[in-house]
C-alpha positions in Angstrom: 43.3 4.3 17.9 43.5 8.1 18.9 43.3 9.3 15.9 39.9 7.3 14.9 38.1 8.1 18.4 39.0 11.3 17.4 37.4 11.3 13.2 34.4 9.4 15.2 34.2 12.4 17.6 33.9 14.6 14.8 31.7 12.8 13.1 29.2 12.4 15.4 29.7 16.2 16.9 30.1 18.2 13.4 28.1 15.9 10.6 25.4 14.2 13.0 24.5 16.5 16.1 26.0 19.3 13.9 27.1 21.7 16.4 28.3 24.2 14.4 24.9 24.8 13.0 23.8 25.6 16.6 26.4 27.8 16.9 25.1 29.1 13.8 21.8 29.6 14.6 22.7 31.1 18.3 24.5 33.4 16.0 21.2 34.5 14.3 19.4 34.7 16.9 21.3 37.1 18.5 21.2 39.1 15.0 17.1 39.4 15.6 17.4 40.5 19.3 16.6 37.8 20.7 19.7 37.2 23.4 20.1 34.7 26.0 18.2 35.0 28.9 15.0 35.3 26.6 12.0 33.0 27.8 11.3 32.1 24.2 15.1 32.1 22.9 15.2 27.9 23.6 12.3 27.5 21.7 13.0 29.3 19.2 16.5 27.8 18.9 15.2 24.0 19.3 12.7 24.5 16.2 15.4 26.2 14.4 18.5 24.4 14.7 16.2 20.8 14.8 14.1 21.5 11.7 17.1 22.1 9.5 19.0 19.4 11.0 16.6 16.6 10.5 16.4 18.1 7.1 19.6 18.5 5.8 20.5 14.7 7.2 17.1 13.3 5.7 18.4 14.6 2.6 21.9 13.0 2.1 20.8 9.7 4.0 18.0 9.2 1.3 19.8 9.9 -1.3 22.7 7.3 -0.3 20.2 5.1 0.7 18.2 5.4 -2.6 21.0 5.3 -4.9 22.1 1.7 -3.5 18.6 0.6 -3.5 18.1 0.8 -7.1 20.3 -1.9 -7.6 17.7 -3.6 -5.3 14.8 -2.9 -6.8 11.2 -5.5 -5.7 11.4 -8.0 -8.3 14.6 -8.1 -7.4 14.5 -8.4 -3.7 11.6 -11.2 -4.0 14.3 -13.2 -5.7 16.5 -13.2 -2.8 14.2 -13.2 -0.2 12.7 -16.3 -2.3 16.1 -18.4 -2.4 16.3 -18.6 2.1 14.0 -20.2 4.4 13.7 -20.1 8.0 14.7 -17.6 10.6 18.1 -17.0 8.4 15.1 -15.4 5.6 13.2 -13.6 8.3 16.7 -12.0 9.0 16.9 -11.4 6.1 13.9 -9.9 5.6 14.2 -7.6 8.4 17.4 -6.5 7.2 15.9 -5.6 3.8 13.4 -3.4 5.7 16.4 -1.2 7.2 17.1 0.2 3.7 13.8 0.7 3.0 13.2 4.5 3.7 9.5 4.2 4.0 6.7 5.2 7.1 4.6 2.0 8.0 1.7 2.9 5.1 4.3 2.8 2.4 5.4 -0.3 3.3 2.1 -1.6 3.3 2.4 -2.0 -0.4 5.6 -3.4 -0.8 4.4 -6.2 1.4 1.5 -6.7 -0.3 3.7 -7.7 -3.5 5.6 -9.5 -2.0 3.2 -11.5 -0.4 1.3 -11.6 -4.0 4.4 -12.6 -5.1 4.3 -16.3 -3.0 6.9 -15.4 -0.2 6.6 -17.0 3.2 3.9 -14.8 5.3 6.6 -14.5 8.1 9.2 -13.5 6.0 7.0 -10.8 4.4 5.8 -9.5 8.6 9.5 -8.9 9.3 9.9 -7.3 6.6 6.7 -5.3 7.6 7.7 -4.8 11.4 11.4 -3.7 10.4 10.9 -1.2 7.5 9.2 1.6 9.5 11.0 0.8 13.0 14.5 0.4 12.2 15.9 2.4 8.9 19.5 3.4 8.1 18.0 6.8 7.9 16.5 6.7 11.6 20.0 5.1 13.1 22.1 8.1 12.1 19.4 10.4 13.7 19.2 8.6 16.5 23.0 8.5 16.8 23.3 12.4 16.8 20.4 12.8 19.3 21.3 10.0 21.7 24.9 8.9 20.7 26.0 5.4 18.6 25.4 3.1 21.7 21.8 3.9 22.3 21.1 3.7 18.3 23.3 0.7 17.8 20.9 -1.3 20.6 17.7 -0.3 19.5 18.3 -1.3 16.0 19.6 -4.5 17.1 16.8 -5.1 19.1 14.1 -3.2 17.0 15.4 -6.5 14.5 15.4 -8.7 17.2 11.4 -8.1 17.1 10.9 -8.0 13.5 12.4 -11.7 13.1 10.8 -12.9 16.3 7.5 -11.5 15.3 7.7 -12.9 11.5 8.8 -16.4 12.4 5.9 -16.8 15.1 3.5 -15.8 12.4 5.1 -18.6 10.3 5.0 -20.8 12.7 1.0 -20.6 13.3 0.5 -21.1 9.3 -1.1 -18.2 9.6 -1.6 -18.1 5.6 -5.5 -18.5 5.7 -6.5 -15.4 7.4 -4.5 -13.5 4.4 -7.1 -11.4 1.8 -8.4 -13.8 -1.4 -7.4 -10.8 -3.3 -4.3 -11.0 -2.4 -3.6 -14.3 -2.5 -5.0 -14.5 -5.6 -2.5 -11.6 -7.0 -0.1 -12.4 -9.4 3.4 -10.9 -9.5 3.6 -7.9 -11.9 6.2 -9.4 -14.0 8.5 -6.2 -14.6 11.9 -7.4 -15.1 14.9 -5.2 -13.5 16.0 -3.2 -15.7 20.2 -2.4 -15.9 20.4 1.4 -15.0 23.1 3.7 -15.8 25.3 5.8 -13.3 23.2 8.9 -14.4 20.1 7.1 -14.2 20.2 6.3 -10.7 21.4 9.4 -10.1 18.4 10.6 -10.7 16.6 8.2 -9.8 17.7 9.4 -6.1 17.5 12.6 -6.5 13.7 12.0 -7.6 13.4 9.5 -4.3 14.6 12.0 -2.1 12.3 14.9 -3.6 9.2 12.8 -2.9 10.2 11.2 0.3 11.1 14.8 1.8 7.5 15.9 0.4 6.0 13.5 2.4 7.5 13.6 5.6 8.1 17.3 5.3 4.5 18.3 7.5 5.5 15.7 10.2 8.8 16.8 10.6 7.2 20.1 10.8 5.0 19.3 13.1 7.0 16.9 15.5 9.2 19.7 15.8 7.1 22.2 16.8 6.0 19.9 19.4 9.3 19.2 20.6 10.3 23.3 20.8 6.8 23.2 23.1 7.7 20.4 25.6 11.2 21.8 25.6 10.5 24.9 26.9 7.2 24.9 28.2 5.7 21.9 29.6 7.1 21.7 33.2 9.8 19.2 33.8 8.0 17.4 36.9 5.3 16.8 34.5 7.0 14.6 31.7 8.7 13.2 35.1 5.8 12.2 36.8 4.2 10.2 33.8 7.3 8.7 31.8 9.8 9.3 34.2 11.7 6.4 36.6 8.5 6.6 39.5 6.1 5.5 36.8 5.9 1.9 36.7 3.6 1.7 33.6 5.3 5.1 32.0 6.4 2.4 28.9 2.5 0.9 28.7 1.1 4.2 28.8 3.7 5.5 26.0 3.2 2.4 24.0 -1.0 3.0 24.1 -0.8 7.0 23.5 1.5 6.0 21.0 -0.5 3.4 18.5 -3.2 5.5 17.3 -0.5 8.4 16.2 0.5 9.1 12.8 4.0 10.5 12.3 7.1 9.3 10.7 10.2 8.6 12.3 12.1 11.8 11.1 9.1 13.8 12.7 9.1 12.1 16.1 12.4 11.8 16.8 12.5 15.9 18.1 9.7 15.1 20.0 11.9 11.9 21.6 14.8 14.5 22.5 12.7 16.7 24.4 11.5 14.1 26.4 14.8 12.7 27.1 15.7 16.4 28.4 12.8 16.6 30.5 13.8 13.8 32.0 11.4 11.1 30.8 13.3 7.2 31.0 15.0 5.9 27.9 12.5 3.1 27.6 9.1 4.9 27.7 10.6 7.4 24.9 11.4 4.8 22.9 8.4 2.6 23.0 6.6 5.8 22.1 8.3 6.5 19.0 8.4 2.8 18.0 4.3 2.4 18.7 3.9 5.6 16.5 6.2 4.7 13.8 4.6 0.8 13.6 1.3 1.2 14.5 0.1 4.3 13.5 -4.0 4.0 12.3 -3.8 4.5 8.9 -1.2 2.1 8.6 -3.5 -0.2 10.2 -6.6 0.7 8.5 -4.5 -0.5 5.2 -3.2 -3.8 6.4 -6.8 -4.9 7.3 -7.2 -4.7 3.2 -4.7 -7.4 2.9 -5.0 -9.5 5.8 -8.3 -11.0 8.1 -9.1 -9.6 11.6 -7.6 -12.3 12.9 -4.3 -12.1 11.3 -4.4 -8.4 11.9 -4.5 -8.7 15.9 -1.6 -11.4 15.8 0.3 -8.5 14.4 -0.4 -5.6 16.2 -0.1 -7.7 19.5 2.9 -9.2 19.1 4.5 -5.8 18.1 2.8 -4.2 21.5 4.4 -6.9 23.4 7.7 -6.6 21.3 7.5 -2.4 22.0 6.6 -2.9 25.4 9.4 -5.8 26.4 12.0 -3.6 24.9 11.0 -0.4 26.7 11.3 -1.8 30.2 14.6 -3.4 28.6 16.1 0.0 27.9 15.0 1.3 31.2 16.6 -1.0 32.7 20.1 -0.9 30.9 19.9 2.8 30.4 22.5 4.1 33.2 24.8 1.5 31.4 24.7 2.6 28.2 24.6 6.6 28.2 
């Protein structure tokens, strides 16, 4: 038993949280003059050591991820999906979007065929609530930045919305306020093709390429943002708003949240600094799960493929959803760090 807490340990201190490239990148640091004691030395350090990081994990993750997916490719999945019924599918469902490494308007697509494709409309909304929330890819980031307890719960109950959210849209037959168009769709009839070894081997590699193309800027970006709160916002600031005293600190992260565009590999940064400022586990969290499911644009696509009506079911039972399991984690926080 020793000897596995002790490969965990490593695990989650060398491969996830990768100390040794911090030790690193102190090292560099040091090289260019800039010791400790340095007012800008954290900053520096945090966009450094982050950035690569979040890189270098995105990477491998994708490519793992990717690699087993293209034995899973959509026609694929719809036949799966297609052979369950009931909450067991919208498990399912939400499952299927945890090895989906997309951002919420990528998924948008994927929905849409299957939807097109005759699947049950609550199936297809777990799938839609899960994919950007709850990734493989985000639960190993999470895990270095907060440790495997904190990760393991907010998948679990990042799921736990998905499937509650898609079987209530089932359950109110919600089917007419989908787009004609995409109703009237018809599956595209590409059969899965067998790969070879090579093949998907490529086929990753490719996947990653792109992927890290795209989410590139926002990591960019949400680190940046996270070497500014770290190091320059005042502490008694992100206190005061998302911190214990705040009552509505999870409302008002959940509302700042929505309109934001960012994938989950660039907020995640911006989540740690919070946490060491201080702000509560719940209000962090709701933040990055408002941003990563309800950004705008993500929005401004679904309303292509489903009626007002439809739409506003959906983005208020995730706000709910985001906001229930905020005040959850604030609540179990000091028993799970």
């Amino acid at each position: 038993m020793e000897i596995i807490k002790s490969l965990w340990n490593f695990f989650q201190s060398q491969i996830l949280k990768m100390k040794w490239l911090s030790e690193i990148t102190d090292s560099v640091l040091s090289v260019f003059g800039l010791e400790r004691g340095n007012p800008i030395r954290p900053s520096i350090h945090f966009f450094i050591y982050d950035l690569v990081k979040i890189t270098l994990l995105l990477c491998v993750i994708i490519f793992l991820i990717s690699y087993i997916q293209s034995y899973f490719p959509p026609e694929r999945s719809k036949r799966i999906l297609g052979r369950f019924h009931g909450v067991g599918a919208n498990c399912l469902a939400a499952l299927l979007g945890t090895v989906t490494p997309f951002c919420s308007c990528s998924s948008i697509p994927l929905f849409i065929g299957f939807t097109s494709a005759g699947l049950p409309l609550g199936i297809t909304f777990s799938f839609l609530i899960s994919s950007p929330m709850v990734d493989l890819a985000s639960f190993f980031l999470l895990t270095g930045v907060f440790g495997l307890k904190i990760a393991a719960v907010y998948v679990i109950i990042g799921l736990a919305v998905a499937v509650a959210g898609g079987t209530l849209i089932e359950k109110l037959h919600m089917e007419k306020y989908v787009e004609d168009i995409i109703l009237n769709a018809k599956g595209s009839g590409i059969k899965t093709t067998e790969l070879k070894k090579r093949n998907r081997l490529i086929h990753a590699k490719e996947r990653t390429l792109s992927i890290l193309k795209n989410v590139f800027p926002y990591i960019l970006i949400g680190v940046g943002i996270g070497a500014i709160i770290h190091n320059i916002i005042p502490e008694k600031w992100v206190v005061a708003v998302l911190g214990s005293n705040n009552p509505f600190g999870v409302v008002l992260a959940t509302i700042v949240g929505a309109p934001m565009y960012a994938d989950i590999f660039g907020i995640i940064p911006v989540a740690e600094a919070l946490f060491y400022k201080g702000a509560m586990l719940g209000s962090i969290l709701a933040f990055m799960m408002a941003v990563t499911t309800l950004s705008l644009p993500s929005i401004i696509m679904l309303r292509k493929a489903v009626k007002p009506k439809l739409l506003a079911l959906f983005v208020g039972i995730c706000v709910v959803g985001i906001i229930i399991v905020g005040y959850l984690f604030n609540i179990i926080q000091f028993y799970i760090i």
